[in-house]
N, C-alpha and C positions, 0 to 999 in steps of 0.2 A: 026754485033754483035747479038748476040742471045741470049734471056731474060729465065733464068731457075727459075721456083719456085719451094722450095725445105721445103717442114714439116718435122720437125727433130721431132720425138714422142721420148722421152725421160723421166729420173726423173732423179731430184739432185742428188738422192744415189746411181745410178746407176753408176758402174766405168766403165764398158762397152762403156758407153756413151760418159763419158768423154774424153774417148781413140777415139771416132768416132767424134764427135765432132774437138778434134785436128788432126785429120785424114782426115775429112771432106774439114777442112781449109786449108790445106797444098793443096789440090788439088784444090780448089777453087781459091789459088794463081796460081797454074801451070796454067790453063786456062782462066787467066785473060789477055786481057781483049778483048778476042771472046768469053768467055760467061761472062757472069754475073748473077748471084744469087741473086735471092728474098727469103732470110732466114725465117723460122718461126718457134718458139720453138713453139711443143705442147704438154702439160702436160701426163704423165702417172704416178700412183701411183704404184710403187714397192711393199708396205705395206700398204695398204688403212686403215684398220685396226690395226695398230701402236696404242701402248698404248702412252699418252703423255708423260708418263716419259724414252720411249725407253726403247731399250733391249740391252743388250751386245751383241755386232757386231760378235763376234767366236760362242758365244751361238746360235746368230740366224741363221747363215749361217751352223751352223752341223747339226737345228735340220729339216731347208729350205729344203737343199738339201740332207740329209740324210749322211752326210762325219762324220770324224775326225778331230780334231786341225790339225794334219799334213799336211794335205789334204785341208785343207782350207788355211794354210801359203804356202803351194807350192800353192793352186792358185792363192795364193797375190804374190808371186813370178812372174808367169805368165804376170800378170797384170802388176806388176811394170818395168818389161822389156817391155812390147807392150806399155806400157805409156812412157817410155824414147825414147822409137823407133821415137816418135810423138811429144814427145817435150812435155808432159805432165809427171811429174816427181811425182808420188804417193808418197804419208808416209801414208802407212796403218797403221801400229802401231799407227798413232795421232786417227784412225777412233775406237776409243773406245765403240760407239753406233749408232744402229739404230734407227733414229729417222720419224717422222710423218711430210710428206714434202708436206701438202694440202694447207698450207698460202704461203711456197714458190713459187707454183704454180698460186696461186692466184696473187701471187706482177707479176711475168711472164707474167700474162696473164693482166695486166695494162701495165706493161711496152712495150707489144706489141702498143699499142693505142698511147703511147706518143714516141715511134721511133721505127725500129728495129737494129738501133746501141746502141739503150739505151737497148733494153733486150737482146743482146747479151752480153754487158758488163756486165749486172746482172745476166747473165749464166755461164760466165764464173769463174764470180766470185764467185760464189753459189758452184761451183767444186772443185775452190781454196779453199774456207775456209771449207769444207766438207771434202778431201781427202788429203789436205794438215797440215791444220790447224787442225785439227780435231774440227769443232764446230758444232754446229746445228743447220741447216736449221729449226729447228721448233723455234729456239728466236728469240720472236719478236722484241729486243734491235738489234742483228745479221745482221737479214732481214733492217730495217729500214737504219744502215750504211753501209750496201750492195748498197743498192736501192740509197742512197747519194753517194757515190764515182760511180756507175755508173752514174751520171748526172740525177737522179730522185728529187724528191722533197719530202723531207723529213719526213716532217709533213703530206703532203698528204700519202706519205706511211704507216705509221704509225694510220692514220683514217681509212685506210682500213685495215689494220691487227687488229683494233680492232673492224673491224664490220662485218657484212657476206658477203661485197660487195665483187660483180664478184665468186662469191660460184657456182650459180647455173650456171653461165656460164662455170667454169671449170668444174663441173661435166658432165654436156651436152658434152662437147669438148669429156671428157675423153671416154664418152659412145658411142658416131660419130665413134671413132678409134678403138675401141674395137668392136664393133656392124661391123665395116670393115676388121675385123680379124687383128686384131693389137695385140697381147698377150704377145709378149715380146720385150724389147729396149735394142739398138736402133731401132727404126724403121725410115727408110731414105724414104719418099715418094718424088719424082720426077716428077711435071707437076700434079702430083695428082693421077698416076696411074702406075708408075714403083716405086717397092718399090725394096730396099737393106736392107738386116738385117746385125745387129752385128755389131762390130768396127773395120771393115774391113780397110785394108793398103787402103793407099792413090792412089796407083797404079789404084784400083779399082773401087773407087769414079772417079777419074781422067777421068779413060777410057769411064766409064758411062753418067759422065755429058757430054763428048764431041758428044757420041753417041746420049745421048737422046735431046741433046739444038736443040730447033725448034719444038720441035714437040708439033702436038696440043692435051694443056691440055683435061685431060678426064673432064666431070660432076658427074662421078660417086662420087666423095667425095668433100661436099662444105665445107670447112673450116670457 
């Protein structure tokens, strides 16, 4: 059996992600159980800068990357096929706004410390009520019964959404990955030194992880 750590550098809002993430998993099942995966979400902000009342999701995405309405529904098109492909089934139509996803991050990066089957379940449910649901990763009502149905503790959750606990350590985190040339998500680091980008088919995850299980982690990036 051969032990893989794997940093998933991601954001909530990110659908790209979403899509790698169940992309991720599907091959993590095909190589089980000669490898096995040590999971780690680590935080990236899409919009660091997000006003708290959000911005309308078409608006923001024509004036991002420079498009059309058309051009941004054929890229939700896109998407929602590479998401059914993987068994993540989008409704962009519910994604009505861009929202500021620094406390979502912050419950992440607690729920790392209390399991990593607990903030996997807070992951992926942050995805589900985000791209399915259309809600906002920025309520802290949201996050609180997120963090409870993943097996968190509720009232703890909710002390730390109203205080700045685990702030500086997500910013630090964010600036380790960024300062490592980390600029856009997904970013799939591997052992800590083979990275894959994007929401790449599962084929490719698949092939990679079998490649690279065993090999010894780098130092270069201490999580």
């Amino acid at each position: 059996m051969n032990n893989l750590r794997i940093d998933f550098v991601s954001d909530v809002s990110c659908p790209w992600c979403a899509v790698g993430l169940s992309s991720l998993q599907t091959a993590m099942e095909r190589v089980a159980p000669d490898v096995q995966v040590d999971l780690h979400f680590q935080p990236f902000e899409l919009n660091p800068d997000m006003v708290p009342e959000g911005e309308d999701s078409i608006e923001h995405l024509k004036r991002k990357y420079g498009i059309d309405e058309s051009q941004v529904r054929a890229n939700g098109e896109v998407l929602r096929q590479r998401g059914e492909a993987v068994g993540f089934p989008f409704n962009l139509d519910m994604r009505k706004r861009v929202w500021n996803t620094f406390d979502a991050h912050r419950l992440l990066h607690w729920a790392e410390l209390e399991g990593a089957d607990k903030q996997l379940a807070l992951k992926k449910a942050l995805f589900k009520a985000y791209f399915l649901d259309g809600l906002s990763p920025a309520d802290h009502e949201l996050l609180v019964r997120l963090a409870a149905e993943a097996g968190l503790d509720a009232e703890r959750a909710r002390a730390i959404l109203t205080s700045d606990e685990y702030a500086d350590e997500v910013r630090a985190t964010e600036r380790m990955f960024t300062q490592a040339g980390i600029h856009s998500v997904p970013a799939i680091i591997l052992n800590r030194q083979h990275l894959i980008s994007g929401g790449q088919p599962p084929e490719v995850f698949e092939r990679a992880l079998r490649q690279i299980a065993g090999a010894q982690p780098s130092s270069v990036m201490e999580a």
